[in-house]
C-alpha positions in Angstrom: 115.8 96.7 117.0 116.9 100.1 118.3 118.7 101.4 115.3 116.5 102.7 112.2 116.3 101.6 108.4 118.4 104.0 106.1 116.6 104.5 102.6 118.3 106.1 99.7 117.2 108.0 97.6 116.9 105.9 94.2 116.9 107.6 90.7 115.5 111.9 92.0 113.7 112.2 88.7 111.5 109.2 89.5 108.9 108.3 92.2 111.5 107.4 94.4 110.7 110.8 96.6 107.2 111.0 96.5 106.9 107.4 98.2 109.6 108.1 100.4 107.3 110.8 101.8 104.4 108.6 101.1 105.6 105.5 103.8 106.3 108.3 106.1 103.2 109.6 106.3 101.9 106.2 106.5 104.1 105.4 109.9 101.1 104.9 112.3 100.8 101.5 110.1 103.7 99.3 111.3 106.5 101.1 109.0 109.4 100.7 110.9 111.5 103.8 111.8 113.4 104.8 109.1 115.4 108.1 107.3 116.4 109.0 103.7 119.8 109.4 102.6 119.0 112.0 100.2 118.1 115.8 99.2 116.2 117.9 101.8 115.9 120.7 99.3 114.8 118.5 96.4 112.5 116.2 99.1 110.7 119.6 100.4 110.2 120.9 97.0 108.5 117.7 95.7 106.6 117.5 99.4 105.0 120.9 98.3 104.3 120.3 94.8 102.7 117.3 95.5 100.4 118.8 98.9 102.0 116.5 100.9 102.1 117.6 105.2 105.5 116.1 105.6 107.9 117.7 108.0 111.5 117.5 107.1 114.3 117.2 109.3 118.1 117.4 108.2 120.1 115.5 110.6 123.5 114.6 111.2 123.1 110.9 111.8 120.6 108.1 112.4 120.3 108.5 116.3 119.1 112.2 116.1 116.8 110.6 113.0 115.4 108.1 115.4 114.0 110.7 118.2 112.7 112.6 115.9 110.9 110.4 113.4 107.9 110.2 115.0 107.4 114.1 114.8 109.5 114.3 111.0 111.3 112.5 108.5 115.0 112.7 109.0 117.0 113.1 106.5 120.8 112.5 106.0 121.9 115.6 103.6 123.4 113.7 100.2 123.2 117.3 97.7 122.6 117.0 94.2 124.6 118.5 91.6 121.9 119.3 89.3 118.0 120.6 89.9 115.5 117.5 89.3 113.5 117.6 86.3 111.4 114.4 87.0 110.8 112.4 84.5 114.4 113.4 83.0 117.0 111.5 84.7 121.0 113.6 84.8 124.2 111.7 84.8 125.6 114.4 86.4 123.3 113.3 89.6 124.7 110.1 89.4 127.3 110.9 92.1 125.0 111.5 95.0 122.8 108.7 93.4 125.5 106.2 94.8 126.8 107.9 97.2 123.9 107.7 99.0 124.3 103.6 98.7 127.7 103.8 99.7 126.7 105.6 103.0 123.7 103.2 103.7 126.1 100.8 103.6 128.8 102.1 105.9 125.9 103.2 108.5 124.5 99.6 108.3 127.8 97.7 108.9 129.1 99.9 111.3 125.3 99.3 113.4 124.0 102.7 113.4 121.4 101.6 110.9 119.6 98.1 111.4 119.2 97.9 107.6 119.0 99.5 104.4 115.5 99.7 102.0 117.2 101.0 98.6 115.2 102.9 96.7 114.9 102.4 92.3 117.9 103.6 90.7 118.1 104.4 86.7 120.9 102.4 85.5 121.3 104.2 82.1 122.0 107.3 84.1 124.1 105.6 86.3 126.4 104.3 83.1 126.6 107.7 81.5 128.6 108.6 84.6 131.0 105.2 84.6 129.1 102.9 86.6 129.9 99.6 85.8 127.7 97.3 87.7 124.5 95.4 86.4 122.4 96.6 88.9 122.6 97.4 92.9 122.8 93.6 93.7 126.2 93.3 92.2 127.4 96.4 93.3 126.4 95.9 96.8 128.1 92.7 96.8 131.6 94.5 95.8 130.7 97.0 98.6 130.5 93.9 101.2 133.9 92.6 100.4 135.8 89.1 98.6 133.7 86.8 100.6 130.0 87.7 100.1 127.7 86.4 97.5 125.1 88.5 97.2 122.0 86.5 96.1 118.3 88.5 94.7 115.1 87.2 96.3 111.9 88.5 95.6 108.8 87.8 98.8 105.4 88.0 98.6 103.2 86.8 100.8 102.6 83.2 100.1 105.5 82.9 97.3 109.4 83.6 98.1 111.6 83.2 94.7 115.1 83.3 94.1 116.8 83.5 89.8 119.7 81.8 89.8 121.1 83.8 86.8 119.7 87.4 87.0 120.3 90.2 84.5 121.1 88.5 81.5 119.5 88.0 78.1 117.6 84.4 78.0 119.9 82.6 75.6 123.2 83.8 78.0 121.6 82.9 81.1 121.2 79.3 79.4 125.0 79.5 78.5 125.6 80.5 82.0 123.7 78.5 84.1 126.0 75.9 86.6 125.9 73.4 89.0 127.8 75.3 91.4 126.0 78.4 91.5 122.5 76.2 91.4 124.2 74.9 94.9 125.3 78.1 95.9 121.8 79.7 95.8 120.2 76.8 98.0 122.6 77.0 100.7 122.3 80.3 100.9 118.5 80.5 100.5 118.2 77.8 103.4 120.6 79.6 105.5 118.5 82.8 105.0 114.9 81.2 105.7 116.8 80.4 108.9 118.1 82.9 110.1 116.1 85.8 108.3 112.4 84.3 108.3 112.4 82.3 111.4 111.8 79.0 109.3 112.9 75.8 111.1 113.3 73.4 108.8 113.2 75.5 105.3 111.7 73.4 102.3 113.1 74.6 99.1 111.7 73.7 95.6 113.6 73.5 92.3 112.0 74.9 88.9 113.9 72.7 85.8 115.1 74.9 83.1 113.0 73.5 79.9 109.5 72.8 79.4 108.0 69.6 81.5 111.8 69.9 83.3 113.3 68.8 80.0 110.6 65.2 80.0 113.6 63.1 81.0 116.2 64.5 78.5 113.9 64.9 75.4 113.4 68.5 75.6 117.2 69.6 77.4 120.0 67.9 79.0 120.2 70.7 81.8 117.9 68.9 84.0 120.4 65.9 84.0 123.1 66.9 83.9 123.1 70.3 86.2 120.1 70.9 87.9 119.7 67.4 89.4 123.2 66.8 90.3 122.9 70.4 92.6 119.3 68.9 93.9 121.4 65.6 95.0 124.0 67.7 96.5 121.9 69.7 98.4 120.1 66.8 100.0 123.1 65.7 100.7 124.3 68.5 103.0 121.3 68.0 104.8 118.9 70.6 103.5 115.4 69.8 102.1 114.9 70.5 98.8 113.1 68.2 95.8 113.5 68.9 91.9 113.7 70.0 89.4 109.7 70.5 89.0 108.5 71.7 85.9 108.1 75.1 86.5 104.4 75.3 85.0 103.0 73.3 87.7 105.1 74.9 90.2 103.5 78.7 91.0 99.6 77.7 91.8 98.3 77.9 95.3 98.6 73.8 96.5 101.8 73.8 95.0 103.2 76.8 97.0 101.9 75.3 100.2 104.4 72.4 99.4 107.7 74.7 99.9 109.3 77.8 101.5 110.9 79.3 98.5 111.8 78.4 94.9 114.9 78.6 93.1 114.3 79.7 89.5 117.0 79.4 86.5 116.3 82.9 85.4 114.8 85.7 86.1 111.4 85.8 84.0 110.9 82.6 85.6 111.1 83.9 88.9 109.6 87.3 88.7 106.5 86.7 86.4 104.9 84.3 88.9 105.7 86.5 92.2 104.2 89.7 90.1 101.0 87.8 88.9 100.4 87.1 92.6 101.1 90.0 93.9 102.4 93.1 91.9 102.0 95.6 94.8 103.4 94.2 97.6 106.7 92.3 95.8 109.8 92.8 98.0 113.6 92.6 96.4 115.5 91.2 99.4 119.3 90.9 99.0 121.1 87.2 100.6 124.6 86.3 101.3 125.7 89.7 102.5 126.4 91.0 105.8 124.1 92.9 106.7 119.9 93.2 105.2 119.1 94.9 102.3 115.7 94.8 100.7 113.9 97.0 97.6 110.4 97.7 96.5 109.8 95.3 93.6 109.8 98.0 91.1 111.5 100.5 88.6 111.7 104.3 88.7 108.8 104.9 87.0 109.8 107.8 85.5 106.7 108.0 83.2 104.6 109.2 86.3 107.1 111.1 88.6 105.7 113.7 90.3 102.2 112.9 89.8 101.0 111.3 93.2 99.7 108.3 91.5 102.9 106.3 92.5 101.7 102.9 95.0 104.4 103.2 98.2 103.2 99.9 98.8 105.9 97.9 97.9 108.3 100.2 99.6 106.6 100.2 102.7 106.8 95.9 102.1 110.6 96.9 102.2 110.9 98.6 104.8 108.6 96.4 107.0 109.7 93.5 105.8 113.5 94.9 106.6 112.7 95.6 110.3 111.7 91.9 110.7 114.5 90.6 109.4 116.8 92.9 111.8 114.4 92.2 114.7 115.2 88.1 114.2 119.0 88.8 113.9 118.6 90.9 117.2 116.7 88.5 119.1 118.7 85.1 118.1 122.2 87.6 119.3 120.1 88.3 122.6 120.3 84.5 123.1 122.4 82.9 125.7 
């Protein structure tokens, strides 16, 4: 891995700066290299309100952010229309908001960054301005072109989850559930533990979608007659995978020593479990895309902008857990 992590800059009027500045100062502790794709002006201001010794570097591209990253944060200029109020996020920000993904992007795929860490965005603001996308998985996935499908798993350590319906209310992601997409999701899952997390032989659990997995049809159907048909043709294709296991037996510690990751049916499902575990360290990581994307496991926060009590932990999770990730793909392309 030669090239560094781009990071952009999430929602300005939330913590999305301040543990920016945070991971850098924290680069002595395995944080890979890394710049922001975001406001030096807004950046230096917040670094001074908040006492932090962070030397800021505008640069023109990743290389010079490289050299000098050890000695300052670079940072890839992305202006903002507005001033920041934090707390108060501005529609009219919203432009630089995504530019700033559509750059990462561009810089990932063209391999001047080895990765992108994406910082939280605000959605509401984002929508005020005409955005029309449920969140940054689905609009990365129109960014990577027809043939991706982009697929959200969250990583701990010691639990890996993956929803197959995401950002939909409970009784639509019922509706919505399919066999297809319950497929979909393990091949690409299994592919990812591959390739992504050095896993051999990847051993993927299935949660059922109704209480005891639906007790063989009394409580549900979808057991029957779409989660175990996808199980059957997973194990079919060759992959191992067992299910559908009913999910409240599925999260403690022996269980999770029985699998790699978990495919969910929705998204409370999925992310409950992983933040019980572990709330600070909870990584959004992005499958079925060309190139690596992961997240802190966490909203703006807008509540406590600006006040230095934000945790970078889970960013710097991200970021570390990104550098991996590009440090397998280099090494198995390094292989004869």
């Amino acid at each position: 891995m030669t090239a560094p992590i781009a990071l952009t800059m999430g929602e300005p009027a939330g913590i999305g700066g301040e543990i920016t500045l945070m991971a850098w100062l924290r680069r002595g502790e395995g944080v890979p290299p890394f710049f922001a794709i975001d406001d030096p002006e807004r950046l230096q201001r917040l670094a001074t309100m908040l006492g932090f010794s962070v030397a800021l570097r505008a640069v023109a591209g990743p290389e010079e952010a490289a050299q000098c990253f050890p000695e300052a944060l670079g940072v890839l200029p992305r202006r903002l229309a507005h001033p920041v109020l934090l707390g108060r996020p501005d529609p009219a920000n919203a432009r630089a908001v995504i530019g700033a993904i559509v750059s990462a992007v561009e810089l990932v795929r063209s391999g001047r960054a080895c990765a992108m860490v994406t910082n939280p965005i605000q959605k509401e603001a984002l929508y005020a301005a005409g955005f029309r996308h449920p969140g940054h998985t689905e609009f990365l996935e129109e960014l990577a072109g027809a043939d991706s499908k982009a697929i959200m798993m969250l990583a701990c350590p010691g639990l890996r989850v993956v929803p197959v319906t995401v950002h939909v209310a409970l009784k639509e992601a019922v509706a919505a559930l399919r066999e297809q997409d319950i497929v979909i999701a393990g091949r690409t899952v299994s592919r990812a533990l591959t390739t992504d997390f050095g896993i051999a032989k990847p051993r993927i659990a299935v949660a059922g979608l109704n209480p005891h997995a639906g007790e063989a049809g009394t409580m549900g159907r979808e057991e029957i007659d779409l989660i175990e048909p996808a199980v059957r043709r997973l194990a079919a294709e060759g992959h191992i995978v067992a299910g559908p296991h009913s999910a409240d037996t599925l999260f403690h510690a022996a269980a999770r020593r029985r699998y790699d990751a978990v495919l969910c049916m929705y998204h409370d499902q999925a992310l409950i479990p992983l933040k019980t575990i572990d709330f600070d360290r909870g990584v959004n990581i992005t499958l079925g895309l060309p190139f690596i994307r992961t997240s802190p496991d966490h909203g703006t926060a807008c509540d406590i902008a600006g006040k230095g009590t934000a945790s970078p932990e889970s960013l710097i999770a991200a970021l570390r857990m990104a550098g991996e990730m590009a440090a397998r793909r280099a090494s198995q392309l390094s292989l004869p």
